[in-house]
C-alpha positions as CSV (number, residue, x, y, z in Angstrom):
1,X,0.0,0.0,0.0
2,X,3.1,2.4,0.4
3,X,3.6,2.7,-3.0
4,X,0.2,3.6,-4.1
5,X,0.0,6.3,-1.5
6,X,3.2,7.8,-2.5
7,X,1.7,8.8,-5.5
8,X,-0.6,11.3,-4.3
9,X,0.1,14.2,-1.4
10,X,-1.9,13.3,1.3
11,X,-3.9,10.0,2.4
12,X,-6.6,9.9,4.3
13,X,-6.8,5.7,5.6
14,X,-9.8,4.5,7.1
15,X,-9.4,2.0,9.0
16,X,-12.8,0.0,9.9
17,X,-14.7,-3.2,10.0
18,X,-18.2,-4.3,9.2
19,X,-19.2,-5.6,12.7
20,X,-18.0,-2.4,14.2
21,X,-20.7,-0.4,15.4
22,X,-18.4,2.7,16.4
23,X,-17.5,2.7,12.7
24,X,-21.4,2.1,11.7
25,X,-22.1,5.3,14.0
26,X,-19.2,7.6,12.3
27,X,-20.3,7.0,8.7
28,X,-22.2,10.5,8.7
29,X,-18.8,12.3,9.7
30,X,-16.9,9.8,6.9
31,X,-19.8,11.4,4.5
32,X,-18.8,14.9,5.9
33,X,-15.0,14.1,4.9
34,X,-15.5,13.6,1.7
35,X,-17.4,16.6,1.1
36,X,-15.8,18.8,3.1
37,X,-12.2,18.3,1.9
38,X,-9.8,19.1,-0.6
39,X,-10.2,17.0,-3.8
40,X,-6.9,16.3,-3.7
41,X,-7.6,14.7,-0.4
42,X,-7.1,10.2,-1.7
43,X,-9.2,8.1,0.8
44,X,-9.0,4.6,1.2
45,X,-10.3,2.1,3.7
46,X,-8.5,-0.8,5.5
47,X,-10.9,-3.5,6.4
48,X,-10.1,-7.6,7.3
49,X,-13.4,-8.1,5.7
50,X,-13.1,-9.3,2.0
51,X,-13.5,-6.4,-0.3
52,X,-16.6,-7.1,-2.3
53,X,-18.4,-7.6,1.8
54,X,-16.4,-4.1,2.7
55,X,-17.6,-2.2,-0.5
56,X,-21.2,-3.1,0.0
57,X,-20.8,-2.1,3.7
58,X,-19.5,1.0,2.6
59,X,-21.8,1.9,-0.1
60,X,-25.0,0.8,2.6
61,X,-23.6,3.3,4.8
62,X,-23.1,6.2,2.2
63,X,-19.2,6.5,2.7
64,X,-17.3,7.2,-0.5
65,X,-13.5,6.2,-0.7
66,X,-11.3,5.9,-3.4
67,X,-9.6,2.4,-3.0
68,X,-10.2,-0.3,-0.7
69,X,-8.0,-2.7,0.8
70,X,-8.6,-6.3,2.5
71,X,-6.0,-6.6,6.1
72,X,-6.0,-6.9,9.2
73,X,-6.2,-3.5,11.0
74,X,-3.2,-4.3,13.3
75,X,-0.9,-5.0,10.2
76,X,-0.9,-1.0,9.7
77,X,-0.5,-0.5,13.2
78,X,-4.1,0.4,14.1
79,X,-5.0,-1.4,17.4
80,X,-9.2,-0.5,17.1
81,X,-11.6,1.0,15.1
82,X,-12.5,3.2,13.7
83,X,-8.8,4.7,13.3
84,X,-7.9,7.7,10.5
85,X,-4.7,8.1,9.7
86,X,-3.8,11.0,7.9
87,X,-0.1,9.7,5.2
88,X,1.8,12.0,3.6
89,X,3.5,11.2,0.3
90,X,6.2,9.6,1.7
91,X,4.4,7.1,3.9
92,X,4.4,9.0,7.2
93,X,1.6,9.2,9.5
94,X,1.5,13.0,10.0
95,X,-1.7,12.4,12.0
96,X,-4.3,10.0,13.7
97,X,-7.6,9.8,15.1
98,X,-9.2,6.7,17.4
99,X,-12.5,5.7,18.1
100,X,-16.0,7.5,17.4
101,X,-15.0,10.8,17.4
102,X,-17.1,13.6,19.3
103,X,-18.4,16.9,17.2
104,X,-15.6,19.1,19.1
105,X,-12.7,16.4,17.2
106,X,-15.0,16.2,13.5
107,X,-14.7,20.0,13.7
108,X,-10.6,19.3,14.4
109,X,-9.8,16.7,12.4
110,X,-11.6,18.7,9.6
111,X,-9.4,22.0,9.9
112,X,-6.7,19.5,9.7
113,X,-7.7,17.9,6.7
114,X,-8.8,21.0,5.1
115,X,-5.3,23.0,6.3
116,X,-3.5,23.8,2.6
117,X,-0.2,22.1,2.2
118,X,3.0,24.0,1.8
């Protein structure tokens, strides 16, 4: 996945699974994300589920991503979900959010998202 995200400036990963109902409960602010942010803004979500059960999960839930990938959340170093984590073009994690996140931390995480790159 290192490779592909190298392409573009800034990743946003999602990292979630289908049984999760913290991650069930954010899909509104994942819906916000998308329309909120930059363009340039690449999201894609990390799920252990297979990828034609994540895409439907997904797509029931209204969340729009750009890629999505099949392994284990713990394999990118996420220990629960939902986790963002915000990649630079090199592969860093310049940024990470845990757990359902309260409106105060949406409103943060957005202004982060939405901060203009140098």
């Amino acid at each position: 996945m290192r490779d592909d995200i190298a392409k573009d400036r800034r990743t946003l990963v999602l990292a979630l699974s289908t049984p999760c109902h913290f991650c069930t409960e954010s899909a509104p602010f994942f819906q916000r994300i998308r329309k909120e942010t930059a363009k340039d803004l690449k999201m894609v979500a990390v799920l252990p589920q297979p990828v034609n059960d994540s895409h439907k999960y997904l797509e029931a839930e209204g969340v729009q991503v750009d890629d999505i990938r099949q392994a284990q959340v713990n394999s990118i170093g996420v220990t629960g979900t939902p986790t963002l984590l915000l990649v630079d073009e090199k592969g860093t994690v310049a940024d990470a959010w845990q757990g359902k996140l309260q409106p105060d931390q949406e409103t943060a995480v957005l202004a982060v998202l939405n901060k203009s790159l140098p």
